[in-house]
Structure formats: structure tokens, C-alpha cells
C-alpha positions in Angstrom: -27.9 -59.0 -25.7 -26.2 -62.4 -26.3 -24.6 -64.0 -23.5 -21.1 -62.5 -24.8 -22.5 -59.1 -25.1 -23.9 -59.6 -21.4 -20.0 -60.8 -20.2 -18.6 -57.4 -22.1 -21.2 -55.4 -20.6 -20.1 -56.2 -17.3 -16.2 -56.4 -17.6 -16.6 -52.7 -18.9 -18.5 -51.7 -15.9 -15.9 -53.0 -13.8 -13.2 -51.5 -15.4 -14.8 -47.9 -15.4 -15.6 -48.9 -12.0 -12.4 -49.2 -11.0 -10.9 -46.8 -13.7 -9.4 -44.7 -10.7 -9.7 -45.1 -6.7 -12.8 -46.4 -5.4 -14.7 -45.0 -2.5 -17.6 -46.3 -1.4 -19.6 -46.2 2.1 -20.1 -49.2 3.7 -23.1 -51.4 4.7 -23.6 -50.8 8.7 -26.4 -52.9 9.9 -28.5 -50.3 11.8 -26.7 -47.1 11.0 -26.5 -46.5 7.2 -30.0 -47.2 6.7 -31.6 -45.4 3.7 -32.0 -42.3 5.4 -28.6 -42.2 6.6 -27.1 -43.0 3.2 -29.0 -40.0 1.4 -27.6 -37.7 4.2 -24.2 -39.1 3.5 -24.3 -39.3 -0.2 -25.5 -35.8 -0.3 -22.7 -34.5 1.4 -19.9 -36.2 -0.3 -21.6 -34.9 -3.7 -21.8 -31.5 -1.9 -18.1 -31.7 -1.4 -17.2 -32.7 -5.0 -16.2 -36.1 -4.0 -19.4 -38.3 -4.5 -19.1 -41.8 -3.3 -18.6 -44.4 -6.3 -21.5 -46.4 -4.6 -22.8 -47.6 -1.1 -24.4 -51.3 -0.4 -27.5 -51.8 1.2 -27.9 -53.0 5.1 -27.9 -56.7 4.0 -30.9 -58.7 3.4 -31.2 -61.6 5.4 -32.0 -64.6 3.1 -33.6 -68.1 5.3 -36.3 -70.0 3.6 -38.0 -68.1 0.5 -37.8 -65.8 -1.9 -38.5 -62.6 -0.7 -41.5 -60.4 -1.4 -40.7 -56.8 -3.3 -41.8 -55.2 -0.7 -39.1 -56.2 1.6 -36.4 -55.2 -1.0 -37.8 -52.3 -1.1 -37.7 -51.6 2.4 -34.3 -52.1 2.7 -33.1 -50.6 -0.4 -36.2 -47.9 -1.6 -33.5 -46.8 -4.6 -34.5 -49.4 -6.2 -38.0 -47.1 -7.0 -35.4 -44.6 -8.2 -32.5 -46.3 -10.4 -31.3 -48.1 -7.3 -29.9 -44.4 -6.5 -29.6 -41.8 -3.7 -31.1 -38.7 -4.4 -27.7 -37.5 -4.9 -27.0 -39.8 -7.4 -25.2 -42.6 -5.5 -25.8 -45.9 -6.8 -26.5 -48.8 -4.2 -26.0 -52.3 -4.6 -28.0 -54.5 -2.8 -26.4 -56.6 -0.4 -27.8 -60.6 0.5 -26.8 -63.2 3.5 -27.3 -66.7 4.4 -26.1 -69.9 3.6 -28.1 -71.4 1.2 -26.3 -71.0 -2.5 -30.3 -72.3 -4.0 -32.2 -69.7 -2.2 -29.2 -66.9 -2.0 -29.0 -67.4 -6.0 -33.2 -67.0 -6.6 -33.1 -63.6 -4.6 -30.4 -62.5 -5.6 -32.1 -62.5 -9.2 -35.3 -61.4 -7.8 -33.5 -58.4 -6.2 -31.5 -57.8 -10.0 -35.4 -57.8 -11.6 -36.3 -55.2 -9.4 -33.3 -52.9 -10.4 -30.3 -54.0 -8.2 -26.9 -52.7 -9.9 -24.9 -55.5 -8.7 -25.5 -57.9 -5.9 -23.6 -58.4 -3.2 -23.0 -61.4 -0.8 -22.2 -60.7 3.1 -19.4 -63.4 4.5 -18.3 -60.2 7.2 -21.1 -59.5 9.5 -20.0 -60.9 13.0 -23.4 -60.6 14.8 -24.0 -63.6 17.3 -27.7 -63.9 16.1 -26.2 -64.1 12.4 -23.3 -66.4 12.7 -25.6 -68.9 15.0 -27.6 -69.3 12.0 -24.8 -70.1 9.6 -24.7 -66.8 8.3 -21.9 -63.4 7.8 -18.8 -64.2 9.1 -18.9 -67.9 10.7 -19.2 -68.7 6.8 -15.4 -67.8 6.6 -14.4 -71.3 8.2 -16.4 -73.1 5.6 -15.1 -71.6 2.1 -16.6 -74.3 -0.1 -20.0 -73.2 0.8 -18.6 -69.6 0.5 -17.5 -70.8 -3.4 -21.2 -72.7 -3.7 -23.1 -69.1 -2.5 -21.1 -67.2 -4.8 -21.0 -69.6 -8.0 -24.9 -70.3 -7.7 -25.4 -66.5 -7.5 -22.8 -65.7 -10.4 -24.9 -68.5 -12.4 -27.9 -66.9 -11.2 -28.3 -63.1 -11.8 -28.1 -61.7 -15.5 -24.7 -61.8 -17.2 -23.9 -57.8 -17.2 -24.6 -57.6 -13.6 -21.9 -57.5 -11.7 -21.4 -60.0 -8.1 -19.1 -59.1 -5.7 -18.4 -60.6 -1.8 -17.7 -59.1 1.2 -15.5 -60.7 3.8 -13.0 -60.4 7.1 -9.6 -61.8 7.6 -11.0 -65.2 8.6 -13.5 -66.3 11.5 -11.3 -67.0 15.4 -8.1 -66.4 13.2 -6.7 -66.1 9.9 -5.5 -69.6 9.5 -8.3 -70.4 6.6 -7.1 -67.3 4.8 -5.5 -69.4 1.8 -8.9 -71.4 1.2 -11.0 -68.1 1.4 -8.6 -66.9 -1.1 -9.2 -69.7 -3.6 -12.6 -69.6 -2.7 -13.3 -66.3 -4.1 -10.6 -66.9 -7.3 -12.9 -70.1 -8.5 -16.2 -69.1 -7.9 -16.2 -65.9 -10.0 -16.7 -62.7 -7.9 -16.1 -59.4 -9.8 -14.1 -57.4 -6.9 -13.8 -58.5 -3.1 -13.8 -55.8 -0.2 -11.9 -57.2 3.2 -12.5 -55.4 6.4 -9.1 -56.8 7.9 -9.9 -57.8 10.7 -11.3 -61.2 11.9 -14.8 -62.0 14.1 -13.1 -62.2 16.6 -11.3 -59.2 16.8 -14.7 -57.6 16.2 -14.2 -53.7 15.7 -11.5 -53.7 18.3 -8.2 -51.5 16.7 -6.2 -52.2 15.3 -7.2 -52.9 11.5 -4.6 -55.5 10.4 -4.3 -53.9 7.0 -1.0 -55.7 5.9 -2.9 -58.9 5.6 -5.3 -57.6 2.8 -2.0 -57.8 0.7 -2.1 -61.5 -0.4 -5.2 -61.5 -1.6 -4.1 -58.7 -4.6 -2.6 -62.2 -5.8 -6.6 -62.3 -7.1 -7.2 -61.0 -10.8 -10.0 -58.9 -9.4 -9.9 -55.6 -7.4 -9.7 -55.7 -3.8 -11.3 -52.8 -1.8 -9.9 -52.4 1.9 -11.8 -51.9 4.7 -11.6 -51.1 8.6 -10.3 -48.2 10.8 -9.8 -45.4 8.9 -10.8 -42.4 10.6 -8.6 -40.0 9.5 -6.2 -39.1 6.0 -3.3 -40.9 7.9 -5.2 -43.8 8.3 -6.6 -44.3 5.0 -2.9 -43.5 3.3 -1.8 -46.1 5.8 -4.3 -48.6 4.8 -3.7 -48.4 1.0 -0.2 -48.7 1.3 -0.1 -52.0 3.5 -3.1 -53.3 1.7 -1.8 -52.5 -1.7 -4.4 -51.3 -3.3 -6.2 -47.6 -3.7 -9.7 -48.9 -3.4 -11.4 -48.4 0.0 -14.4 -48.8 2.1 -15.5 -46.3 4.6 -17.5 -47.1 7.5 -17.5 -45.9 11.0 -14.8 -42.9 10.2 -17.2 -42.0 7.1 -20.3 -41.3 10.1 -18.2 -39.5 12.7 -16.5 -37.7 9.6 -19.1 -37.2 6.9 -16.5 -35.0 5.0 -13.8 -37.5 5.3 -14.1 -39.3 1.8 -13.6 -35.8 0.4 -10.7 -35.1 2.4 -8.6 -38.4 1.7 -9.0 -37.6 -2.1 -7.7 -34.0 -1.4 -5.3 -35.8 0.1 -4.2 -38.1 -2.3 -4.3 -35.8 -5.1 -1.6 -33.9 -3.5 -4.3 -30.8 -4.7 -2.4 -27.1 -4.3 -5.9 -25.8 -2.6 -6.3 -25.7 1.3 -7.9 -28.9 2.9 -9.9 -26.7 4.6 -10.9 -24.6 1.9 -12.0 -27.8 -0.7 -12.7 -31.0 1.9 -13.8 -30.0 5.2 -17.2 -29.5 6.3 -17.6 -27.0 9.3 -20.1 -27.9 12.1 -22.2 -25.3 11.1 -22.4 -26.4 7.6 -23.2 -29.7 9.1 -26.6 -28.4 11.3 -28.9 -28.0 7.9 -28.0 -32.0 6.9 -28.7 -33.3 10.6 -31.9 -31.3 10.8 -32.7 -33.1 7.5 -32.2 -36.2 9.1 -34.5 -35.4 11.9 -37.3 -34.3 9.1 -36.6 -38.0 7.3 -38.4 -40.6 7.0 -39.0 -43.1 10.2 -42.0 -45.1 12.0 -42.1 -42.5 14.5 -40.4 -39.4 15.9 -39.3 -42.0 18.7 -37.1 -44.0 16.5 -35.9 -40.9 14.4 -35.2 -39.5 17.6 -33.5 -42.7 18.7 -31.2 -43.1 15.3 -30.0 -39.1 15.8 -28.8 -39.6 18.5 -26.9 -42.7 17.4 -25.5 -40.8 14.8 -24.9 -37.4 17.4 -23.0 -39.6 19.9 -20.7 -40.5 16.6 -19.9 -37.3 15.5 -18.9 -36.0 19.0 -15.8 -38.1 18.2 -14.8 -35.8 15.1 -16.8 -32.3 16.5 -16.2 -30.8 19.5 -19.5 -28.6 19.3 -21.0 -32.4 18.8 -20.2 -32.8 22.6 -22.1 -29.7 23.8 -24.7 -30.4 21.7 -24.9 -33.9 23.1 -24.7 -33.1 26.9 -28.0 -30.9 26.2 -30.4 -33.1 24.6 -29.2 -36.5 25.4 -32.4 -36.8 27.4 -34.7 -35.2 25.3 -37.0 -36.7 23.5 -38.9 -33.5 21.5 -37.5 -33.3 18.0 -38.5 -29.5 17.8 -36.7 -28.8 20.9 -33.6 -30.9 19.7 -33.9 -29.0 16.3 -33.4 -25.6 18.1 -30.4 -26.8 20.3 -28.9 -27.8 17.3 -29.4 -24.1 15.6 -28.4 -22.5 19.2 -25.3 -24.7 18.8 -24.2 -22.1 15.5 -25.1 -18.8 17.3 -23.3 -19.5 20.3 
């Protein structure tokens, strides 16, 4: 393909994209790793309401291009379409602050199969914003339009680039120069978690202040505490737009991207019936878990009961469960408390 043909390729992916609402499961550094996103995926695709995509834990970009063998760590789609096994694509997510070095893996990671590329300006970890990367980029939005340009120029044509940002970095007064950050340096969509650093994860969201960047010709996704239907109607109204990001509420709530489309579709069949998984529906997909992939049965162990102490904030058998294995360290005798948790 011609460089035209590339540029048509890619603005019709983006507008089948974004055809109708998009829902996609957010990048958690050390929670939606690869094994968690297949569990997720799966059960959204068992539900009838597949995500539109998830992005990789990001890649962490300092003084080379990476080996394959670290993109494939973080993102082993990439061996199969860049896709769940449930058929969820994943784009692969990058940060740093180098627009030279960001640009050459980003094309690295689009040889290799990446769907789109993605460029982390959110991430508020001290040990990533000391090093001039994620969020603390959010008070320097010319080097934010350098990354994004150099990556843009970078990575094939039809590929689409997209950014992922908060409100601002202490506060929200850089908010205009982000936004005409993103509008010159040609991003295909930008998702806002709305809050800033600062504020960390600490409610609540500040969804009304997603609104002025719609002023973009691009879609805007919005992003931050929705945990429930109400929240996530709440959300696309103040944001103005119907594209979201779930994270945290998606975890505790595997079902809930399938029940804020039943939801918003306004569908004449029971919530309960169509969108809502039942603990014991849940057991079989969290024994999978524990059967995934890991370096040991420690660290498998570990990550479960990350994700356990999550979902005792949506389940109340999650509690019960919790108060009886949260010293164990066995992974058959957590499997059985988990099947005794159904029969009692």
C-alpha cells in the first residue's frame, strides 16, 4: 500500500472502532497482566459483551530498543494476532520521555504485530515520574507533542497511535496546553482517567472536566471510578462522550462491562438474566487463574489473592472465601475452599 492507502486504512479502523460505544479494559500495572486479561476477556465474551480491546501493562522505554523477547513478555498476543484467546485484541502500550527512542520501539513493537501503539502520559508511580516518565510528563506538553509526533512519524501509516493521559499533573491548570498538545501532534483517539497525580485513585473521578477536551476531532474515551451502571451513565454524561475505559470496577466486577451495555441499551431482558455473572459461575474462571501461567505457585498465589481481596468488594461470598485462605499458601487447598464456597 501507498502512503494514501496506508492513511485510509487507518481512518477506517478508527471509524469502525468507534462505530458504536467503546469498551475497553484498562492497562493496570501489576494487575491486568496477561493472565488476568485472558480471564477477563473470556468472561466479557462469555457474557455477549466482548471488550473492543485491552492495552498492555506499559513498557518501560530508557536507553535502547528493546529485545522481542521483552515485548513478548509483556504482551505474549503478539504470538497470537496480538489477541486474547477470546479474541480481544491488545494494543501495546510504551513510556518514557525520549520521542527518538519511544518512536524506534514503538516501530519495533508494530513489526512484531502490535495493533496500534499506545503512549502512557497517566501512570503516577513515584519511581516513574522521578524518571521523567507517565504522568509528571503532563506539565511538559511540548515533549508530550515531540513523543507523540515522533511516534506518529514513526510506526506504519495504517497503524493507529493513540495517548493516554490524567487531568494534569498537581492540578489541572496545564489542561489547555495538554489539549493542544494532543490536537497538533496527531493522536488517533485520547483516553483521560479524570483525575490528576495528585489526586491519585482517591474518589471522586472529576468526570465533567473530560468535557473540553471533545473540542478535539478525535474520540475521547473516559476513564476513572466507575464501579457500578450509575457510575458509568454518570461518567458518559458529564464527560460527553459514550466511549469508556474500565479498570478497577472491571476487576472487582468482571461482569460489569456487560452490564453497563444492558444498561444502556435499555434491553427488555432481566439484568440478571443477560449481564450478571453469579459467584458460582465465577469459581471455574478463578480456578483457571490459579492453573495460569506464573514463575511459581508463590507468585500465582500472590496475584489471586490480589485479585480475591478485589472482588470481596462486589461478592459477598468473596469475603468468606477470603477470611479462610488469606494465610494459605497451598494452591490445591485454596482451589477446594473455593469449590466449598458453591456447596455451602
Amino acid at each position: 500500500m501507498n502512503n494514501n492507502q496506508q492513511l485510509q486504512t487507518r481512518q477506517n479502523t478508527i471509524n469502525q472502532l468507534f462505530a458504536t460505544p467503546v469498551r475497553l479494559l484498562a492497562p493496570m500495572e501489576g494487575l491486568t497482566d496477561p493472565l488476568m486479561r485472558q480471564i477477563l476477556t473470556q468472561i466479557a465474551s462469555d457474557l455477549d459483551r466482548p471488550y473492543d480491546w485491552s492495552v498492555s501493562e506499559f513498557i518501560r522505554i530508557t536507553q535502547h530498543v528493546l529485545p522481542a523477547h521483552v515485548f513478548y513478555k509483556y504482551v505474549p498476543e503478539l504470538h497470537h494476532d496480538a489477541k486474547t484467546a477470546s479474541g480481544t485484541p491488545i494494543h501495546v502500550q510504551i513510556l518514557g520521555s525520549e520521542a527518538q527512542l519511544m518512536a524506534e520501539n514503538a516501530a519495533y513493537a508494530c513489526e512484531l504485530g502490535a495493533p496500534a501503539i499506545d503512549i502512557n502520559f497517566g501512570c503516577p508511580a513515584k519511581t516513574v515520574n522521578s524518571h521523567r516518565g507517565g504522568s509528571v510528563l503532563l506539565d511538559e506538553p511540548e515533549t508530550m507533542y515531540q513523543i507523540i509526533s515522533a511516534v506518529r512519524q514513526a510506526v506504519p501509516a495504517h497503524i493507529p497511535v493513540s495517548a493516554k493521559i490524567r487531568l494534569g499533573y498537581t492540578d489541572t491548570s496545564r489542561m489547555d496546553d495538554i489539549r493542544g498538545a494532543i490536537n497538533d501532534s496527531g493522536a488517533d483517539w485520547l483516553t483521560i482517567h479524570a483525575r490528576t497525580k495528585t489526586q491519585g485513585y482517591k474518589p471522586p473521578a472529576y468526570w465533567d472536566k473530560i468535557q473540553s477536551f471533545n473540542a478535539l476531532d478525535i474520540p475521547v474515551i473516559a476513564n476513572g471510578e466507575i464501579w457500578n451502571i450509575e457510575h458509568a451513565q454518570n461518567c458518559m454524561t458529564q464527560a460527553g462522550t459514550p466511549h469508556l475505559m474500565l479498570g478497577r470496577g472491571a476487576v472487582t466486577r468482571p461482569d460489569l462491562v456487560a452490564q453497563v451495555d444492558n444498561d444502556t441499551k435499555n434491553s427488555t431482558d432481566s439484568v440478571e438474566n443477560t449481564a450478571t455473572l453469579l459467584w458460582q459461575d465465577l469459581i471455574a474462571h478463578q480456578i483457571k487463574f490459579l492453573e495460569g501461567e506464573a514463575k511459581n505457585d508463590v507468585v500465582l498465589v500472590g496475584r489471586y489473592k490480589q485479585w480475591l481481596g478485589m472482588l470481596t468488594k462486589g461478592y459477598a461470598e468473596a469475603q468468606t472465601v477470603w477470611e479462610s485462605i488469606k494465610r494459605e499458601k497451598n494452591k490445591a487447598v485454596i482451589i477446594s475452599a473455593l469449590q466449598a464456597s458453591v456447596r455451602d
